[in-house]
N, C-alpha and C positions, 0 to 999 in steps of 0.2 A: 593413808594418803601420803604419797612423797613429800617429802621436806626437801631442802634445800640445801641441806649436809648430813653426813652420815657421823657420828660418832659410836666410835670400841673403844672401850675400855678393856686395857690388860694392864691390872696394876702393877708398876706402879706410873705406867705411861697410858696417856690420853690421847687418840688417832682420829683428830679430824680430816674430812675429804669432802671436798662439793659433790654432789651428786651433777646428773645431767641436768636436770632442773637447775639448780644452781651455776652449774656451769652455761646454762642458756643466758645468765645475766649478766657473762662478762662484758659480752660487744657495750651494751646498752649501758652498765655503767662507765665504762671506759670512756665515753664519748659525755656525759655528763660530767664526768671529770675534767675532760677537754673546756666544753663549752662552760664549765663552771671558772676554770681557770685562763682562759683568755676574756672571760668576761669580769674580772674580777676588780677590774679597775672602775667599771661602772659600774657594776653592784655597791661598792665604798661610795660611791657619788651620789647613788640614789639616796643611801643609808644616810647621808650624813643632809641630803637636801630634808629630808623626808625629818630628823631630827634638828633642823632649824625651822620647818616652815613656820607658818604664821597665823595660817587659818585653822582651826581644826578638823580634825575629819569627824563624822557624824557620829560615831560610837560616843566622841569625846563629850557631845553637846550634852548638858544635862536634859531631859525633858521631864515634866511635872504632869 
C-alpha cells in the first residue's frame, strides 16, 4: 500500500520525497492553512468565550 513519502537511506544521509499521494494533499492543505489563518482571530474568541462561560457543558454535569 502507498504511503505518503518515500524514504532511502544511503548512509550517512536520509532522502525524504512525497509520493503522489502525498503530493495530492498539497491543495487541500494549503487552503486549511489559509482558512485556519484568516480565521484565527475568531478561533482566540471562541477559545477564550468558551473559557469564561458560566454554564457548563453536559460532559461537566456530574450525574449519580
Amino acid at each position: 500500500m502507498p504511503g505518503y513519502f518515500n524514504v532511502t537511506d544511503t548512509n550517512p544521509v536520509r532522502r525524504c520525497e512525497l509520493t503522489d499521494l502525498g503530493r495530492a494533499l498539497r491543495d487541500p492543505l494549503l487552503a486549511l492553512q489559509v482558512s485556519a489563518e484568516s480565521h484565527a482571530d475568531d478561533v482566540l474568541a471562541a477559545q477564550t468565550r468558551f473559557d469564561h462561560r458560566q454554564t457548563p457543558l453536559l460532559e461537566d454535569v456530574r450525574t449519580e
